[in-house]
N, C-alpha and C positions, 0 to 999 in steps of 0.2 A: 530205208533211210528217211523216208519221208513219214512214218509213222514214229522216228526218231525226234525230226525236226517240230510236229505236230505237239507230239509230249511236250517235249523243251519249250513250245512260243506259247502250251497252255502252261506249263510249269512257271515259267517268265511273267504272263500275266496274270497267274494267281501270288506270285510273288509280290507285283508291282500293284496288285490292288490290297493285298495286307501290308505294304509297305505305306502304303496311300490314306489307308485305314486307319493303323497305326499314328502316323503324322498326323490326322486329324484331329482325332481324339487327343494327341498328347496338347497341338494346341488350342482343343475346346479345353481341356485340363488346365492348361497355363493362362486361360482367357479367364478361367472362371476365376481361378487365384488371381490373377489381378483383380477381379471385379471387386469380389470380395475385400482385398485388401483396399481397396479403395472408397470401400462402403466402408471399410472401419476408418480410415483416413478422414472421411467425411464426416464420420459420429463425432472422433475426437477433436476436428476442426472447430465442430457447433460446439461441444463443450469447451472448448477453448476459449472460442469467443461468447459466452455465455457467461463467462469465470469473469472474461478480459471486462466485461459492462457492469459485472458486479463488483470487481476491483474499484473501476472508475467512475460507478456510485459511488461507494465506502471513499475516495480518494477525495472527493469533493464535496460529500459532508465533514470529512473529518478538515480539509482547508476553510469550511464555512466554521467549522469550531474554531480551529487557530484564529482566526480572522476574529471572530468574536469573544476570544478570552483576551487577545491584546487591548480591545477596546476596553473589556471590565478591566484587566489589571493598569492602562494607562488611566482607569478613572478610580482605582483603589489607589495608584500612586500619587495624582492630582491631590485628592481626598487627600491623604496623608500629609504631602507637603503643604497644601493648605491650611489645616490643623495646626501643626507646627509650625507655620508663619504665625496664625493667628494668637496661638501656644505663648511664641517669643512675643508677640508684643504687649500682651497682657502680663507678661514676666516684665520687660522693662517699663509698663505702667506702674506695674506694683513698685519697683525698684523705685523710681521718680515717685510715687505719694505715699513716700516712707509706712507701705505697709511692712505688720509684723513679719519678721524673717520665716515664722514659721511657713506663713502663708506663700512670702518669697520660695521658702523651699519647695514646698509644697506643689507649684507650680512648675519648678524646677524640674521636680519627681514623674511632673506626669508630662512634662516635656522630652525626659529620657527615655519614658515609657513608651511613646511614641515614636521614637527614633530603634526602641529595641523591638518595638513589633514591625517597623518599616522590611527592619535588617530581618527579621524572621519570616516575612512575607519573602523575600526575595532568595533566602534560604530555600525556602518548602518548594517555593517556584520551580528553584534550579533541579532540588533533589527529588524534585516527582513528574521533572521533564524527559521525556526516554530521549537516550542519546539519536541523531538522525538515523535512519536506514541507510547502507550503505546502497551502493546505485547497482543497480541492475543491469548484468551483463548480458548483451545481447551477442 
């Protein structure tokens, strides 16, 4: 009996160290996959925020653009309207020192011209502005 008992508490503790063994390795196994997966978590993090500074470059040259195409178009629309004041009142100068009509017209003509290229500026503006980005779901 005692060389019963003997087998069985080595049988027991070649058990409990391949059972031991086992358990080890499965969580060196499952350490190394997390490691791993966390070293790719970290790669796609850097490129993440890598992307996110180049975004927000490109985001604030392109507001320094906007920012600076309002100023040339409010000074192409200035320009414009000023023209056409100046336009109209060389039109009713003529009109008061009874110049020839031709020239009345003439004036006239390049008075509309300037009001159809105003409206074509403002045309070309609208039809070569992209619609906004829609907003970004976080």
């Amino acid at each position: 009996m005692t060389d019963f008992l003997t087998a069985f508490a080595e049988f027991e503790m070649h058990f409990a160290t391949r059972i031991s063994t086992n358990v080890a390795q499965t969580l060196q196994l499952g350490q190394s996959q997390i490691l791993a997966q966390l070293a790719d978590f970290n790669t796609k993090m850097d490129t993440l925020m890598a992307k996110h500074d180049e975004v927000m470059a490109s985001l604030n040259a392109v507001s320094a653009n906007v920012a600076d195409e309002k100023t040339v178009i409010g000074s192409v629309e200035t320009l414009l309207a000023n023209l056409a004041a100046q336009i109209k009142a060389l039109q009713d100068a003529a009109v008061n020192a009874d110049i020839p009509q031709d020239i009345v017209d003439g004036i006239a003509a390049l008075s509309q011209a300037i009001a159809d290229n105003k409206t074509q500026l403002a045309n070309d503006v609208a039809a070569n502005t992209p619609a906004a980005p829609a907003p970004v779901q976080q």
